[in-house]
N, C-alpha and C positions, 0 to 999 in steps of 0.2 A: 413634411417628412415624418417618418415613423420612429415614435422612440423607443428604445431597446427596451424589451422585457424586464421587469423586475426577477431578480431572481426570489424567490418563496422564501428561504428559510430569513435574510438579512434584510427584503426588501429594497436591495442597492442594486442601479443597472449592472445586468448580464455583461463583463468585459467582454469586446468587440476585437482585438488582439492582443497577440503575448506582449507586444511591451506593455500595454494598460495594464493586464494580468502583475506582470514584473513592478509596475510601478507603485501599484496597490500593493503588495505585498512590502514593500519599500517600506510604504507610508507604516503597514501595518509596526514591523518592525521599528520604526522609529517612536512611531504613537504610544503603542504597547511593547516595551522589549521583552515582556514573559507572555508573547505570547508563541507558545512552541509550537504551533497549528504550520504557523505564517516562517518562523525560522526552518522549520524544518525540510519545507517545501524548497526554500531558496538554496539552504542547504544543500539538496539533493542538487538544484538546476546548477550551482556552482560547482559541485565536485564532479559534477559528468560533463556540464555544459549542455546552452539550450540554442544549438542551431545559430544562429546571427544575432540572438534575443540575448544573451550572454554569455559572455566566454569564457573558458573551461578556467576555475581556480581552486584548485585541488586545494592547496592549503587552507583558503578564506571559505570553502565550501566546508571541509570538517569544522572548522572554529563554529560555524552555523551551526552544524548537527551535534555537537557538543554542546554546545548552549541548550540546544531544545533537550536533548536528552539530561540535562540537570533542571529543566520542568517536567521531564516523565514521560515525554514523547516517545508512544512505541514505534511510529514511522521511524525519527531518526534511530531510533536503534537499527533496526532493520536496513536503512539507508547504508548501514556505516557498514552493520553485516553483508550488505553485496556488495559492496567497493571491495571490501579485502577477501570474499568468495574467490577463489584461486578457478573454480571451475567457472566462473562470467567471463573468464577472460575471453573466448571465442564468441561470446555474445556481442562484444563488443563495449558494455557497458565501464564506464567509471576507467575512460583509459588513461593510465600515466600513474595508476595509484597499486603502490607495488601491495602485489595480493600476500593475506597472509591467515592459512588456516584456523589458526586460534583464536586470532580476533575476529574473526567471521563468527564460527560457533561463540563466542563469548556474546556480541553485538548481539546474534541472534537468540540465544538464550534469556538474555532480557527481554527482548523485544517479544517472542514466544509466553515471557510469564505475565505478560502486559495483554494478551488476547490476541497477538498479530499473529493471523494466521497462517499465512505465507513465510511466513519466519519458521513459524512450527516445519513446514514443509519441506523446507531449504534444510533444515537441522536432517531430516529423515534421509537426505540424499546425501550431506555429507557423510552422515552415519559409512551408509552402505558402502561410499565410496573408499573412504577412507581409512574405515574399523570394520567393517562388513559384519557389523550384528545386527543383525534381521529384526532381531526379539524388537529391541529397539528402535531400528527403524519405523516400523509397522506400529508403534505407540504413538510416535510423532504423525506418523500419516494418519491414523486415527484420531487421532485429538483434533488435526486439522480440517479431517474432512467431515467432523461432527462438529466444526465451525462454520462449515457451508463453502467449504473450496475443493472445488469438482475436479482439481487436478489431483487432490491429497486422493478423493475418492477412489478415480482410476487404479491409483497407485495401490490402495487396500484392493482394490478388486482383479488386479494381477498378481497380489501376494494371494489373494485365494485362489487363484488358478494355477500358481507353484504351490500349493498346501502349504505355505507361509501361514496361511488366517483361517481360522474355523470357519464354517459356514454359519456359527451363531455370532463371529467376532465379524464377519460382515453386515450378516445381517441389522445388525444391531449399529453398525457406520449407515447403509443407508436410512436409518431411521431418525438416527439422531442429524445424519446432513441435512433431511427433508423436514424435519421438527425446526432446525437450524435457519432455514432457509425463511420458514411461514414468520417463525419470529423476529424476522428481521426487517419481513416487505410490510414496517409498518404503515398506519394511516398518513403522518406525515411525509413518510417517501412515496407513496402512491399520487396524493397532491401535488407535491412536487413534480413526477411525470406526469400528470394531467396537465398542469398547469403549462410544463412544456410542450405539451403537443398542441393546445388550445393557440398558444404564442407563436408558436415554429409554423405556422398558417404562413404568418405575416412577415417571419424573421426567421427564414431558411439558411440565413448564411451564418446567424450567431452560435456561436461554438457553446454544444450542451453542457459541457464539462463543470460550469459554473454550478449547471442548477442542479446537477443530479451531486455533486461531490463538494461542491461549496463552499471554497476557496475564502465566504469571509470567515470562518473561522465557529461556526457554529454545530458543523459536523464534520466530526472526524475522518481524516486524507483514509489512508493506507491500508485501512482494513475493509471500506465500502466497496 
């Protein structure tokens, strides 16, 4: 029989399903308790719930994202910021967790001074939403999409089509997204995808998630 892929950055088999997934994070959490990589993760599956893989616990899922964010974790910042997003609620995410605007922008504003870019993003929309200053807004969508996130982009590149954004204040977003972008598809992740295509020949059905985001704790969840 064939044995699973190594994943590249930890060299540990590729988990094969979410409970392994779930169980390994388990371990991590008990092995290592600072490490905020592995709480924050669980965190998240506890406070939404993952499917038959764990059941939703709203309370035991923040005490998780609290943990990691007193190690510096921008994911659970951000995690905690879309639980209390008032606007997810038709998403559907994080049900049962009563929303609440400020602690959304607060969550997210750390999380945003921490590099998470999607956080940056979220802050632009409740901007518009809820204060409706533009000025503003269109700073958050530019910072983020001079992090490399193509939704922040669109978002600068509609506010130039309302004269929201100078054609130099665009300009200068797709440059910095596409400057963004080169620096990021370093040598290491490129290996990383090689290595998975070379493996995914033989092991079509193992879930890429491992290798490309890499769950042991060597590169960072929430911003890749």
């Amino acid at each position: 029989s064939h044995r699973p892929p190594l994943c590249p950055f930890c060299r540990e088999p590729v988990e094969t399903s979410g409970e392994e997934r779930v169980s390994r994070l388990h371990s991590r959490v008990y092995d290592t308790p600072d490490d905020c990589n592995a709480l924050a993760i669980l965190g998240f599956w506890y406070t939404e719930g993952k499917r038959n893989i764990i059941p939703q616990d709203i309370e035991h899922g923040i005490e998780l994202l609290l943990r990691a964010i007193k190690l510096g974790s921008a994911d659970a910042y951000a995690s905690l910021g879309d639980a209390y997003n008032p606007l997810l609620i038709e998403s559907g995410m994080y049900p049962g967790v009563e929303r609440n605007l400020f602690r959304s922008i607060h969550y997210y504003e750390m999380a945003a001074m921490r590099g998470h870019m999607k956080s940056r993003f979220h802050l632009g929309v409740l901007n518009i939403r809820f204060y409706f200053d533009t000025s503003i807004t269109f700073k958050h969508f530019h910072i983020a999409a001079s992090q490399g996130l193509d939704e922040a982009l669109k978002a600068v590149q509609i506010g130039y089509i309302m004269g929201a954004v100078t054609k130099n204040e665009f300009e200068a977003t797709l440059r910095e997204n596409y400057e963004s972008k080169i620096a990021v598809n370093s040598i290491r992740r490129k290996d990383a995808e090689e290595f998975w295509t070379r493996q995914s020949k033989q092991h079509d059905a193992v879930d890429i998630s491992c290798t490309i985001r890499c769950y042991c704790g060597q590169v960072g969840s929430g911003n890749a």
